[in-house]
C-alpha angles and dihedrals in degrees: 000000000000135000129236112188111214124231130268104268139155128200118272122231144178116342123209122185106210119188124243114220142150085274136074104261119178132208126230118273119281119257128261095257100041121106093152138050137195115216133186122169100230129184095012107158140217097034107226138159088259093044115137153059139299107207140189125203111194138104155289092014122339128212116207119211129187098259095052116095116324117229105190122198105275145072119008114265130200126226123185112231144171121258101249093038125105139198131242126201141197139180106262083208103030083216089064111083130176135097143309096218106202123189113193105225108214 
């Protein structure tokens, strides 16, 4: 009999959609059990060159600003956090809307 190796994979947990707008918008806290998320910038529209997100990861509530991390449209990426801190988002280009999807990874 043969053996087929799985994947890496972790358990998914709660998803929040948060909006990306020209404005600073948090998530919810993490949950007790998350040091790690999953983000992908999702529905940002118009594509441009300069199309994305800028994010903050801190607690208690984070407030993102336009010079903090860039997270372009594109692939998912994974961030370690601290169960009790939450992320902030805000448009790179003020003109570019759509959502920060997170996935808690518990």
């Amino acid at each position: 009999m043969s053996y087929l190796p799985n994947q890496p994979a972790s358990r998914l947990g709660t998803v929040q959609n948060i909006p990306i707008t020209a404005t600073s918008t948090p998530s919810a806290v993490f949950g007790p059990q998350t040091y790690q998320i999953r983000c992908v910038v999702s529905q940002a529209t118009p594509v441009t060159g300069t199309a994305g997100a800028r994010f903050r990861i801190s607690e208690p509530v984070p407030v993102a600003l336009v010079t903090d991390t860039f997270l372009p449209i594109g692939p998912a990426e994974y961030f370690t956090c601290t169960p009790g801190q939450a992320i902030a988002v805000i448009s790179n280009d003020a003109s570019v809307t759509g959502f920060l999807v997170v996935t808690e990874i518990v």
